[in-house]
C-alpha positions as CSV (number, residue, x, y, z in Angstrom):
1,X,0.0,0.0,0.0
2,X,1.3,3.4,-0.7
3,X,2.2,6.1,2.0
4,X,-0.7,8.0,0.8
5,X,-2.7,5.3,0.8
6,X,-2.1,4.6,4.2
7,X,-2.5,8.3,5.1
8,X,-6.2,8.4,3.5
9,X,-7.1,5.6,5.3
10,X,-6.0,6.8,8.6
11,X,-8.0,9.7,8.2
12,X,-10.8,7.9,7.5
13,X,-12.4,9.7,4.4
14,X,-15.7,8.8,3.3
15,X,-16.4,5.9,1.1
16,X,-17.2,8.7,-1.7
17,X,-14.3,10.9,-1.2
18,X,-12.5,7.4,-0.9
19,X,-13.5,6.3,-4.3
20,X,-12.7,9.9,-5.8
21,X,-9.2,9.7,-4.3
22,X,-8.7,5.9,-6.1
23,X,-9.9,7.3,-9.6
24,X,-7.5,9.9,-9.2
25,X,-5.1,7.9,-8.5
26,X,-5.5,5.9,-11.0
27,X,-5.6,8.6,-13.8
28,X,-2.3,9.6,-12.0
29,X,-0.9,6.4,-12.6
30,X,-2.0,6.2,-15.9
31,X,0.0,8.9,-16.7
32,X,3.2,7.9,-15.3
33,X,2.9,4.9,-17.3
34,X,2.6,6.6,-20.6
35,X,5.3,8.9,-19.2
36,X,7.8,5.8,-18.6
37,X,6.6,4.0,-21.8
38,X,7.1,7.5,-23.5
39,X,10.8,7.6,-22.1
40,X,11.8,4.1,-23.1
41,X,10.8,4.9,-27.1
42,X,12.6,8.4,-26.7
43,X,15.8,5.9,-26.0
């Protein structure tokens, strides 16, 4: 689990705000893997 992860859930948001969080997350995510993936063709 990530740090932030662990921080969220110590502060105990809300189920919606929870779910929020984890689709922005994701779409975070997302983009890091395009960035990497991006980086390994510019090589």
């Amino acid at each position: 689990m990530l740090p932030e992860q662990q921080r969220q859930v110590g502060l105990g948001l809300t189920p919606c705000s929870h779910s929020n969080t984890r689709r922005a997350t994701l779409a975070a995510d997302k983009l890091a893997v395009l960035a990497a993936l991006g980086l390994q063709w510019a090589d």
